[in-house]
N, C-alpha and C positions, 0 to 999 in steps of 0.2 A: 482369526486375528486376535479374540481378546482372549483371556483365560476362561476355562469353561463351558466353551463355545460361545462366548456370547459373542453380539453382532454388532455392530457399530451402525445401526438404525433405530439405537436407542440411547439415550444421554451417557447411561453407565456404561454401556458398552462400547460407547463410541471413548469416552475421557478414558477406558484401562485400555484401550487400543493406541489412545495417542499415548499415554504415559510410556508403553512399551517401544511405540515408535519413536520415541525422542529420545529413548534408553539405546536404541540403535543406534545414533546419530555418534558417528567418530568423536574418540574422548577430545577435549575443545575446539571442535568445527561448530559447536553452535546447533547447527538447526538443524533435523532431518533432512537427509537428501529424497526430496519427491521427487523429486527431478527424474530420479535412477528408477524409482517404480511406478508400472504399469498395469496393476490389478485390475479384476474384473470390476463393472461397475453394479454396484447393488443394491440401487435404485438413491429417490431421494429422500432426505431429509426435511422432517419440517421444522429450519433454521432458517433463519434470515438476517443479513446484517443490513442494519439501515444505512440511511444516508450520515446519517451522524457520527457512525461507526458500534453503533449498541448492538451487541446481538442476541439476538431472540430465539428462544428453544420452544416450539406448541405456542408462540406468541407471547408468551412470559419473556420480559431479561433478563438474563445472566448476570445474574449482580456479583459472580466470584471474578476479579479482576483476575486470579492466574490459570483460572479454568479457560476465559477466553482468550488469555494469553498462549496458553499450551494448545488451542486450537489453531491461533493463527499458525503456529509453528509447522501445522500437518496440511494449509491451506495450497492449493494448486488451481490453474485457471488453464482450462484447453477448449480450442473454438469457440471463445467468448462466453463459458460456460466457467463458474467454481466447483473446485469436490474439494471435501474433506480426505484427504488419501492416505493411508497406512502401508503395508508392503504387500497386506492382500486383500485387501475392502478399498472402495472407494465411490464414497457418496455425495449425492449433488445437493447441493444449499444454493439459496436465492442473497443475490448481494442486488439491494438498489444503485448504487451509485460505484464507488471504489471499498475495496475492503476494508482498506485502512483509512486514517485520517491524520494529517499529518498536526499536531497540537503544539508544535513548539519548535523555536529556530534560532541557532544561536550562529556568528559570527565568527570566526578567527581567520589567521592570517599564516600562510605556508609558503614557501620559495616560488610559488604559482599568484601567490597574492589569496582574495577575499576568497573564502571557502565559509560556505554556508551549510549548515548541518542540523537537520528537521530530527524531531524526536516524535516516532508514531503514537497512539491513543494505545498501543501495544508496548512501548518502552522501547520498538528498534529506533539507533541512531540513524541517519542515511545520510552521508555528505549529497551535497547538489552537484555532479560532477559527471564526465563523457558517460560512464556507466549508468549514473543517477539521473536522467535527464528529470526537467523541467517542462511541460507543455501545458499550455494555455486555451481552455476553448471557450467558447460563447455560451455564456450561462442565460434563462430564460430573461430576466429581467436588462439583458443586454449587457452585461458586466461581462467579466472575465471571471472563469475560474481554473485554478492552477491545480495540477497532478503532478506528483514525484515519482518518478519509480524508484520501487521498491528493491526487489527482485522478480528475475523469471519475466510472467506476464502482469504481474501486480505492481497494481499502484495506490497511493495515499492520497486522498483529496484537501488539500491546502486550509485550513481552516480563514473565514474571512479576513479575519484581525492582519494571520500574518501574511494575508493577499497585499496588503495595506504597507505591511512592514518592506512587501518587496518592492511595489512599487514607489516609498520612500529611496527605495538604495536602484531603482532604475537609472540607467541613462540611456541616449541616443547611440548607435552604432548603422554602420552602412553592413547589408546581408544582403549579398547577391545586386547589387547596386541598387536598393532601397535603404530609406533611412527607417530602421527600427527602434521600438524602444524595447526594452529588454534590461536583465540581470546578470552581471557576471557571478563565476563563483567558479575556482579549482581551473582558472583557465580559461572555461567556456561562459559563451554570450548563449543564453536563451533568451530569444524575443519575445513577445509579450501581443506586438500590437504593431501597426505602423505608426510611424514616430509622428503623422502627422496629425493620425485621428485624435491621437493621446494629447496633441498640444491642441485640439479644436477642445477636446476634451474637458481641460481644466481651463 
């Protein structure tokens, strides 16, 4: 995979692995297609992305923002498992929570009406939209916490603040003849909660 035989079970070997495999990616399609490759697997990596979205190489951080940026690009998630994947290596890394982290949400307005658009701890944009869902699950302290998807199997975990900002721009909608409360965006209602807990709520 990388030049020289090296392997990608090692930091250098694994970043001129990904350099090479993002050098394959169709001239402006953007991001490797992992999708298309199925390499052996060869073994894990001790990598970890926290819940915060830091990631960790031997437990140290990666403090190069586009080193970890050129990773996410090579990142793949199959039976609830991550690899790092190239077109002939691919190795298993530990995610606590979601890969990504969703840092930033900005508003506009399309012939669909509000369209809301997240910008990852990576720099991907993602509108909130039929492809992009939104889902909401029960976090320990009894709150909600929001996931975007991404692409593939991956998703971004909503940072609090703009948990905050959604449910600012919330309203009530009937879903399957329940009253929900929920967010539009590009069209689509994603619900949140039942509309009634939400007003015992506040």
């Amino acid at each position: 995979m990388a030049n020289q035989g090296q392997s990608a079970t090692n930091l250098e070997g694994l970043t001129v692995a990904a350099r090479e495999a993002t050098n394959a990616a169709p001239a402006g399609k953007g991001l490797p297609p992992v999708h298309l490759w199925n390499p052996p697997f060869c073994g894990d990596l001790d990598m970890r992305i926290a819940s915060d979205g830091t990631w960790f190489y031997m437990g140290t951080p990666i403090g190069r923002h586009a080193l970890v940026r050129l990773f996410s690009t090579i990142l793949k998630r199959e039976d609830g498992k991550h690899f790092l994947v190239t077109p002939v290596e691919k190795v298993g890394i530990r995610v606590d929570d979601a890969p990504f982290v969703a840092v930033e949400m900005v508003k506009e307005n399309d012939a669909k009406g509000r369209v809301l658009r997240f910008r990852t701890n990576v720099d991907d944009w993602v509108p909130c939209d039929a492809a992009h869902r939104l889902r909401f699950e029960m976090a320990a302290d009894g709150g909600l916490t929001p996931y975007l998807h991404v692409r593939a199997d991956l998703w971004a975990k909503v940072t609090r603040a703009l948990y905050y900002d959604l449910v600012d721009l919330g309203e009530e909608r009937e879903v399957d003849g329940q009253d929900m409360f929920g967010v539009m965006s590009s069209g689509e209602f994603f619900p949140m909660a039942d509309a009634e807990q939400v007003r015992a709520a506040l």
